[in-house]
C-alpha positions as protocol buffer text, in pm:
chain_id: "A"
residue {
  index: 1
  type: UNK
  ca { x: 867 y: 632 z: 1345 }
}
residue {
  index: 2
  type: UNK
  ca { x: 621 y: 968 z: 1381 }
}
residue {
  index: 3
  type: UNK
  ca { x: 819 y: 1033 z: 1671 }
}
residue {
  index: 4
  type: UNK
  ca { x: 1166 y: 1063 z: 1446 }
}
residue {
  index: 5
  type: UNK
  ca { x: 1026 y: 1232 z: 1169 }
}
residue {
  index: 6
  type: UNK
  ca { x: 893 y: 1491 z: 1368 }
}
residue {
  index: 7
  type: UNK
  ca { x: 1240 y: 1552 z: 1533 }
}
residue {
  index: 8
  type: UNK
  ca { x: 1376 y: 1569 z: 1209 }
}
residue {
  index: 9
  type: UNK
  ca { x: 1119 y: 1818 z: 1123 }
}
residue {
  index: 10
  type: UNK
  ca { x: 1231 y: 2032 z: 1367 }
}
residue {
  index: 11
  type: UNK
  ca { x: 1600 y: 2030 z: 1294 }
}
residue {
  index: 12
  type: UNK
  ca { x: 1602 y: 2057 z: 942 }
}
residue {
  index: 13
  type: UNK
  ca { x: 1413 y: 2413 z: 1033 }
}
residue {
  index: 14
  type: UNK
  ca { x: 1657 y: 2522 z: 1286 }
}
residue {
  index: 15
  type: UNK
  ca { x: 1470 y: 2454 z: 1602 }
}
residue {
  index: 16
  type: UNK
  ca { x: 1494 y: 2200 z: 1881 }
}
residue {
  index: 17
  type: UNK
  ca { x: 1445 y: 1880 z: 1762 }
}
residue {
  index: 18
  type: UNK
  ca { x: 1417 y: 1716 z: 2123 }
}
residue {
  index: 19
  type: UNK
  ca { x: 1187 y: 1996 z: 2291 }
}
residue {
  index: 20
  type: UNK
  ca { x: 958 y: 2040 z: 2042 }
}
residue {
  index: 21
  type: UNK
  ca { x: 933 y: 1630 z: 1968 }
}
residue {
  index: 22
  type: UNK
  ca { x: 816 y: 1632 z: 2328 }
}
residue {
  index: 23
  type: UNK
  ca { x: 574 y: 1926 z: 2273 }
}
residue {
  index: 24
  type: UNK
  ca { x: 427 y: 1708 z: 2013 }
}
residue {
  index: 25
  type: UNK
  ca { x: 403 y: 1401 z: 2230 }
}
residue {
  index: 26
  type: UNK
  ca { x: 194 y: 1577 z: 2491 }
}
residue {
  index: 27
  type: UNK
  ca { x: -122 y: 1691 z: 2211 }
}
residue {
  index: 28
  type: UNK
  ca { x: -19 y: 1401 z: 1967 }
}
residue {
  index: 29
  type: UNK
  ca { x: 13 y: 1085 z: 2189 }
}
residue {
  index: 30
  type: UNK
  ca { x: 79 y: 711 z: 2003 }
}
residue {
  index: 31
  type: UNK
  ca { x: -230 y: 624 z: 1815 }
}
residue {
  index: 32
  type: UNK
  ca { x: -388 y: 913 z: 1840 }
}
residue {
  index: 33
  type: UNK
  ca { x: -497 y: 1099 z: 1445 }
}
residue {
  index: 34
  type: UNK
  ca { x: -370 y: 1448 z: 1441 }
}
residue {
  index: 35
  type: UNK
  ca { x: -738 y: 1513 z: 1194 }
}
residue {
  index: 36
  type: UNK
  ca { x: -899 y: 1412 z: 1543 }
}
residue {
  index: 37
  type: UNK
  ca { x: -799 y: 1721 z: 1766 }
}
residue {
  index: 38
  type: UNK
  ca { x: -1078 y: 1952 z: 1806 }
}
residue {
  index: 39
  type: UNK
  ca { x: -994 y: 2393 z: 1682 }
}
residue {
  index: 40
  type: UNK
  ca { x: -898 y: 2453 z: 2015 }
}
residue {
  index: 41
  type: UNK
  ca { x: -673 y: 2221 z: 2101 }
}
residue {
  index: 42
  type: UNK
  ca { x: -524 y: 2282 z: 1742 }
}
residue {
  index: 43
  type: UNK
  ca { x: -480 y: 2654 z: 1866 }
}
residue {
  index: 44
  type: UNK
  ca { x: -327 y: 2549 z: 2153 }
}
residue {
  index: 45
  type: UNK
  ca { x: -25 y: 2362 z: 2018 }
}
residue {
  index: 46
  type: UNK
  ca { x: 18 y: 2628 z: 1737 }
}
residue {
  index: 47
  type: UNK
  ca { x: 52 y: 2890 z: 2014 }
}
residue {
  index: 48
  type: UNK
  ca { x: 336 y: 2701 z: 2156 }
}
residue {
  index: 49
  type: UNK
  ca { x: 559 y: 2761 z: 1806 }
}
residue {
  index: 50
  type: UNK
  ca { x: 322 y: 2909 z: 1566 }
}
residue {
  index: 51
  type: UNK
  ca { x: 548 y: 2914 z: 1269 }
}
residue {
  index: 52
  type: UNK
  ca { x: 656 y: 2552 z: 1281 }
}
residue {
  index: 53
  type: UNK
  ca { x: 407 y: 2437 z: 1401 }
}
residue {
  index: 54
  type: UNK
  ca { x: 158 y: 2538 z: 1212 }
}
residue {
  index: 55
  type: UNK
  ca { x: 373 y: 2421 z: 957 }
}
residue {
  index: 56
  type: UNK
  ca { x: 408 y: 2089 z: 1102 }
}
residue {
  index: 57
  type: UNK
  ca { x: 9 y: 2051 z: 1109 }
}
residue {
  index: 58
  type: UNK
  ca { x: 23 y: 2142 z: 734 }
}
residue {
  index: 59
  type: UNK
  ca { x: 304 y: 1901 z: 661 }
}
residue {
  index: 60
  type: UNK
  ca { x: 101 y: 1632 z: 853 }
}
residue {
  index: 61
  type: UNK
  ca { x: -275 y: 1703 z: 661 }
}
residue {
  index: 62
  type: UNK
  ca { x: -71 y: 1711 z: 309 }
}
residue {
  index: 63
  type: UNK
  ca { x: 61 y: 1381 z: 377 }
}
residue {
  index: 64
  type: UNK
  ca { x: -292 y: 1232 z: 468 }
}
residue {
  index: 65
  type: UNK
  ca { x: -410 y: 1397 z: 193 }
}
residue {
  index: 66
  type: UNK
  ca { x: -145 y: 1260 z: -34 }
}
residue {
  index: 67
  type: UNK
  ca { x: -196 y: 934 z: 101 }
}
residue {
  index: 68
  type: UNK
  ca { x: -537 y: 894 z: 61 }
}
residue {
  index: 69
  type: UNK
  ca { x: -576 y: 974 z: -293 }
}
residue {
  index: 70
  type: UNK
  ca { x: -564 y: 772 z: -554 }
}
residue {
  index: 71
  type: UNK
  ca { x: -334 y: 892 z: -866 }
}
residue {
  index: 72
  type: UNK
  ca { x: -192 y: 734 z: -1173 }
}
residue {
  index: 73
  type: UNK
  ca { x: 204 y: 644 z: -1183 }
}
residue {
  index: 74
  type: UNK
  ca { x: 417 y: 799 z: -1351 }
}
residue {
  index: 75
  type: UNK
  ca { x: 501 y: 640 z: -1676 }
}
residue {
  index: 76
  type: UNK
  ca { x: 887 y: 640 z: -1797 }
}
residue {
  index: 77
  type: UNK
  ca { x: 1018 y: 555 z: -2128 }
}
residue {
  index: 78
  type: UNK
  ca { x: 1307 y: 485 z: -1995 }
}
residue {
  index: 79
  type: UNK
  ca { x: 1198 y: 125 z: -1822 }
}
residue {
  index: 80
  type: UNK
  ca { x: 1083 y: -84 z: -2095 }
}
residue {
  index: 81
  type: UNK
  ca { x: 912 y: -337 z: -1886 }
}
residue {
  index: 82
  type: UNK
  ca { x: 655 y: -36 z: -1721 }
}
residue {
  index: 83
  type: UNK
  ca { x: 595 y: 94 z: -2068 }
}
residue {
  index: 84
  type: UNK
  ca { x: 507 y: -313 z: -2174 }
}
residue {
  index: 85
  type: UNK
  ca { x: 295 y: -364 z: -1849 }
}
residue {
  index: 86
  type: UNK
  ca { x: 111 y: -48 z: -1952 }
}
residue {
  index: 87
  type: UNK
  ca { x: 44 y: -132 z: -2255 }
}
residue {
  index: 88
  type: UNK
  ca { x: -79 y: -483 z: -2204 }
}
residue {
  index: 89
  type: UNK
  ca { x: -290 y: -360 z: -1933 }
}
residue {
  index: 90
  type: UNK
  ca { x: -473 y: -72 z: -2196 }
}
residue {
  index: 91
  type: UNK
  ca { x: -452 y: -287 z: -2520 }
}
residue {
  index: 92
  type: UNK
  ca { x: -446 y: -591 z: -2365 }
}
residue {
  index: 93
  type: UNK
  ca { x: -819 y: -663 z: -2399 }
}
residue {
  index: 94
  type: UNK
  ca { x: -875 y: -576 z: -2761 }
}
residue {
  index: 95
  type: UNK
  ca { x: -845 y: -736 z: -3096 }
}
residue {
  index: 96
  type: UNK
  ca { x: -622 y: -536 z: -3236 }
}
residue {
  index: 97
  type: UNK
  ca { x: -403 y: -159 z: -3133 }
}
């Protein structure tokens, strides 16, 4: 799955999805954490692209980032049953609203 969403990284900013995919197979192989790579070797696969890929390492620590933190959903009026699980969940508990 990394594997195609880096391709399609790559093409949707003009570059070559299939070359660079197996750029990022040599420094990034299966199961190994991107956060894991030491400066240097960091460097190293930024000097083969710098512009993508350095954005492609910033991509890649928003998403953990992202991921990893907890945030509140969105609440929409529009769906009546999130706005009634909400409010059970908050009023639920006391005597009266």
């Amino acid at each position: 799955m990394m594997k195609n969403q880096v391709f399609n990284f790559y093409e949707a900013i003009g570059e070559d999805g299939q070359k660079n995919s197996e750029i990022f197979q040599l420094y990034f192989p299966e199961k190994y954490l991107f956060w894991e790579l030491d400066y240097e070797t960091k460097a190293d696969f930024i000097a083969e692209n710098p512009g993508p890929n350095r954005a492609l390492l910033i991509a890649m620590h928003l998403g953990v980032t992202f991921a990893s933190e907890r945030r509140p959903i969105l609440l929409s009026a529009r769906h009546s049953n999130m706005v009634g699980a909400f409010a059970k969940e908050k009023l639920g508990p006391l005597k009266q609203e």
